[in-house]
C-alpha positions as CSV (number, residue, x, y, z in Angstrom):
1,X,-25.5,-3.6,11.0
2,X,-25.4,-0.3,9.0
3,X,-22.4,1.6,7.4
4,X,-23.4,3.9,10.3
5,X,-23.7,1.7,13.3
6,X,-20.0,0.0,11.8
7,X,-18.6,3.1,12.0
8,X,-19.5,4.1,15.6
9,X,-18.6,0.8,16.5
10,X,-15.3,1.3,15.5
11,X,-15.0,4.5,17.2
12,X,-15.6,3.2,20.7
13,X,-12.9,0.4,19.7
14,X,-10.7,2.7,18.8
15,X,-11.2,5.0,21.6
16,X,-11.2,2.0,24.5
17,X,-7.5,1.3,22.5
18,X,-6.0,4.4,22.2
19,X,-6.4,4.5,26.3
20,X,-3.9,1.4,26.2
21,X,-1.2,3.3,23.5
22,X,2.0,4.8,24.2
23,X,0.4,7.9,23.8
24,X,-3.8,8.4,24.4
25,X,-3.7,11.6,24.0
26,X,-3.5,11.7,20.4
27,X,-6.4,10.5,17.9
28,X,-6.5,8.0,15.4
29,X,-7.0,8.4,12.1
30,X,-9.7,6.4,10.2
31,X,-8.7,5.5,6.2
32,X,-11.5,3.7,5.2
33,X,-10.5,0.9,2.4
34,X,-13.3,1.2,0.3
35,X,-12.1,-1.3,-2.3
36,X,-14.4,-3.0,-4.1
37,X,-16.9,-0.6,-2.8
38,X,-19.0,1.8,-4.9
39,X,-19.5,5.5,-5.1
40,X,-22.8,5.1,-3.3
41,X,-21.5,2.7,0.0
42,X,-18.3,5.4,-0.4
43,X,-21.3,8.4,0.1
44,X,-23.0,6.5,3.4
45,X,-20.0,6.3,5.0
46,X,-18.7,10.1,4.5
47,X,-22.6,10.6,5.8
48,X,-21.6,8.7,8.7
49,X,-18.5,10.3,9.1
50,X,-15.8,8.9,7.5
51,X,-13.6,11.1,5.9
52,X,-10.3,9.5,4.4
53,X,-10.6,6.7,1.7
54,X,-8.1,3.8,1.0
55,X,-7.6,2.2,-2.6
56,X,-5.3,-0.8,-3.4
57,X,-5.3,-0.8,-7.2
58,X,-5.4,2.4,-9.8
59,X,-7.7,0.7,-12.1
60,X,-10.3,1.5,-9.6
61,X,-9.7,4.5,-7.9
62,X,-9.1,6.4,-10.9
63,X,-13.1,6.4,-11.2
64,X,-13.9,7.2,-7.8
65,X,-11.4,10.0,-7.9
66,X,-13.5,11.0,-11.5
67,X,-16.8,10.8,-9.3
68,X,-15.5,12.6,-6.6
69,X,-13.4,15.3,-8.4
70,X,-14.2,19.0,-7.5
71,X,-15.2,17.5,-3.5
72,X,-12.1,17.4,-2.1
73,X,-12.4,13.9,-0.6
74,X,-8.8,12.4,0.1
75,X,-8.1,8.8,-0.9
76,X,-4.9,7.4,0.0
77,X,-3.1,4.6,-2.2
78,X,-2.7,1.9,0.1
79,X,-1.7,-1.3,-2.1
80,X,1.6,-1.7,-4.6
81,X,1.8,1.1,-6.9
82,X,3.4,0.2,-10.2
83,X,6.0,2.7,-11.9
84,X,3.6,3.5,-14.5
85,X,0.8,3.9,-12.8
86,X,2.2,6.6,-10.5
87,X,1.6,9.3,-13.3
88,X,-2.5,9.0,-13.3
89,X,-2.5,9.6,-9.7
90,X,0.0,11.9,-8.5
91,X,-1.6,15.5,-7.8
92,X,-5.1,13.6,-7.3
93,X,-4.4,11.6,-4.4
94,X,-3.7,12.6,-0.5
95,X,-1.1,10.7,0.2
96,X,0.7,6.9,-0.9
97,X,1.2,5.2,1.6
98,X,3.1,2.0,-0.1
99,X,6.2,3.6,-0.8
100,X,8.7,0.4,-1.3
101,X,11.0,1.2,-3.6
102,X,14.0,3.7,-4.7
103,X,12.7,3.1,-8.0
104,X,8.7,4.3,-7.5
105,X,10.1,7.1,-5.3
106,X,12.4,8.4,-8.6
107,X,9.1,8.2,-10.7
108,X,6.7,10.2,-8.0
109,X,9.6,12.8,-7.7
110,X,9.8,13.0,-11.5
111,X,6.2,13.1,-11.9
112,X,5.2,15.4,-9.0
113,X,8.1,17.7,-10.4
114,X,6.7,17.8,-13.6
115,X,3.1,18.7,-12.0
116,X,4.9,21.4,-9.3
117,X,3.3,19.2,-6.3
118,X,4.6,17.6,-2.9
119,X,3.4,14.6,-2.7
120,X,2.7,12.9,1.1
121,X,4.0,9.7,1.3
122,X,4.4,6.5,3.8
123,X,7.2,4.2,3.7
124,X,5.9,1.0,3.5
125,X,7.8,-1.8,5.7
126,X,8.0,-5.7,5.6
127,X,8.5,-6.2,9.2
128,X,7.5,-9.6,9.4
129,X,9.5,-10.2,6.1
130,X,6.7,-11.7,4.3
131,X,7.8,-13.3,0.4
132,X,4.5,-12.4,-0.5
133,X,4.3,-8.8,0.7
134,X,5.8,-5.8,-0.5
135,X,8.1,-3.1,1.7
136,X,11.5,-2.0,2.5
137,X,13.4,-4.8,5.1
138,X,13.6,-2.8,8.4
139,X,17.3,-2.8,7.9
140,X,17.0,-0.9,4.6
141,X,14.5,1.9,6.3
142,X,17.0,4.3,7.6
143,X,19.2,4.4,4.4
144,X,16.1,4.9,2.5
145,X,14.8,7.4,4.2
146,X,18.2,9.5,4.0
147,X,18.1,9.5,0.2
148,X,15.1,11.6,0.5
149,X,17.6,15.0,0.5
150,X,17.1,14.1,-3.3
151,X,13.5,14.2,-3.5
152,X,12.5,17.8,-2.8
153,X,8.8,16.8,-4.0
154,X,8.0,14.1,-1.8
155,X,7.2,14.8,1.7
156,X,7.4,11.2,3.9
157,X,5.3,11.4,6.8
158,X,5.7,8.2,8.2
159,X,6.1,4.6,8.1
160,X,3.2,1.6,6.9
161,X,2.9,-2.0,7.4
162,X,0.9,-5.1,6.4
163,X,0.6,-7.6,9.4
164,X,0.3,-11.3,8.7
165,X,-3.0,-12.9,9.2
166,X,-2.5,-14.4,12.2
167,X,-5.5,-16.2,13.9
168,X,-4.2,-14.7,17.6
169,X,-3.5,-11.0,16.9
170,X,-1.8,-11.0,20.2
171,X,1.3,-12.5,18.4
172,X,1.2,-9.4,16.1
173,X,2.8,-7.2,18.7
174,X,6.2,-7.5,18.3
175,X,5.9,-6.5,15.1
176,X,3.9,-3.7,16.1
177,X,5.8,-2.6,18.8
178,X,9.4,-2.9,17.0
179,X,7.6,-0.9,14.6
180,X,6.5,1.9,17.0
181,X,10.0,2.0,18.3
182,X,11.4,2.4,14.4
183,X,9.1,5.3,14.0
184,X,10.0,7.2,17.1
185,X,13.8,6.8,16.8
186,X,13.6,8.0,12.9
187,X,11.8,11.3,14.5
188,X,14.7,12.7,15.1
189,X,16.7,11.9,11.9
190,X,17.0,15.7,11.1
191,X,16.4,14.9,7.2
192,X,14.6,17.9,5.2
193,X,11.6,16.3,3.8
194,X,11.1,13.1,6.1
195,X,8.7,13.5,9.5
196,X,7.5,10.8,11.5
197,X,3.7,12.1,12.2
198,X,1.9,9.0,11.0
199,X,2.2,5.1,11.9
200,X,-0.2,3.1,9.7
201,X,-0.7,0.0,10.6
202,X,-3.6,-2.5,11.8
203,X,-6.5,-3.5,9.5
204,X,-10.1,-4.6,10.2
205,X,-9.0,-7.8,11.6
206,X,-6.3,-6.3,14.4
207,X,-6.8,-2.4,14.7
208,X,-7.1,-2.3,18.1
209,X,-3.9,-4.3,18.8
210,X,-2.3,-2.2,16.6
211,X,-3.2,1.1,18.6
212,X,-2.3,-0.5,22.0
213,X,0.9,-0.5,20.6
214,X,1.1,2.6,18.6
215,X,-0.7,3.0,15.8
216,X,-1.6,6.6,14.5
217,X,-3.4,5.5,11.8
218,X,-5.8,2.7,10.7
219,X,-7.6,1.0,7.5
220,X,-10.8,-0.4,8.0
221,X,-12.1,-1.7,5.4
222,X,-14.7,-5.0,5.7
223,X,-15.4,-3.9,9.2
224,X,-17.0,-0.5,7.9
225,X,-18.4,-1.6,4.8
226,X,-20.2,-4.9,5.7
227,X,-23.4,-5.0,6.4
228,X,-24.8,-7.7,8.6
């Protein structure tokens, strides 16, 4: 199958799935994770009608954001961030959605400020408290957040999580749902800066679970880009 046929594939998925959320009158956002992916498969698929891009390391985004520059196509940061990366990509990206630290959210405040931007981000949660994985524990989410009064130039717009790779996806819901449930009780929080609008969770393999049970936003990567 094409880039093409991938992509409407995935929109009927979605669509069937968001019928079975919490809420199906809201759309899904696509944030196709075009890692390992070049400029050209990154062109078919805005041709198809993709329209939001997902990285996972700096080393190559920064050249896809060099090929791209001047078109306004968004790419999202969707894998660790280092401290000192965050200075070649704040002001060029769309959003970071791996926040996971106090100490990466100090350097994108201190960078952004020195730039005069806001910069969108996600906070990025363990929920399944993974070793291996990086994100705040879900105890440590709502103190986070409320430290945000001293980042005037970040903007959170929601929570992000990386779900095991479990062979039934079915036994991803809990997470998912205690998830969902984190992100609507932190709606109403009342903190400057911090807005639950997007939920980012479910990947290629479990997307549509992840919309049954709340997901705003997905990243597709393999199931876009592979052609069979």
């Amino acid at each position: 199958m094409s880039i093409k046929e991938n992509i409407s594939l995935i929109r009927e998925r979605i669509e069937a799935a968001r019928q079975k959320s919490p809420h199906p009158e809201k759309p899904v956002d696509i944030i196709a994770v075009s890692k390992f992916h070049d400029v050209s498969e990154i062109r078919e698929a805005m041709a198809a009608g993709a329209t939001v891009f997902g990285e996972n390391r700096v080393q190559e985004l920064i050249p896809k954001l060099d090929a791209f520059e001047g078109e306004g196509v968004p790419f999202h940061v969707i894998g660790h961030l280092q401290t000192n990366k965050v200075r070649q990509i704040v002001g060029r990206v769309a959003m970071i959605q791996s926040l996971d630290s106090l100490r990466l959210a100090q350097e994108i405040e201190k960078r952004a400020a020195a730039k005069e931007v806001v910069v969108p981000v996600l906070v990025q949660v363990n929920m399944a408290g993974e070793d291996q994985k990086y994100g705040l524990a879900p105890e440590e989410v709502e103190g986070f957040l409320e430290q945000f009064t001293a980042f005037p130039h970040l903007k959170c717009e929601g929570l992000m999580f990386i779900a095991p790779n479990l062979d039934n996806k079915d036994d991803l819901r809990p997470y998912f749902r205690d998830l969902y449930k984190m992100f609507l009780k932190y709606k109403d929080l009342g903190i400057p800066n911090v807005s639950m609008t997007h939920l980012s969770m479910g990947m290629s393999g479990d997307y549509e679970v992840a919309i049954e049970e709340g997901a705003t936003m997905v990243r597709i990567g393999s199931a876009i880009f592979a052609k069979k």
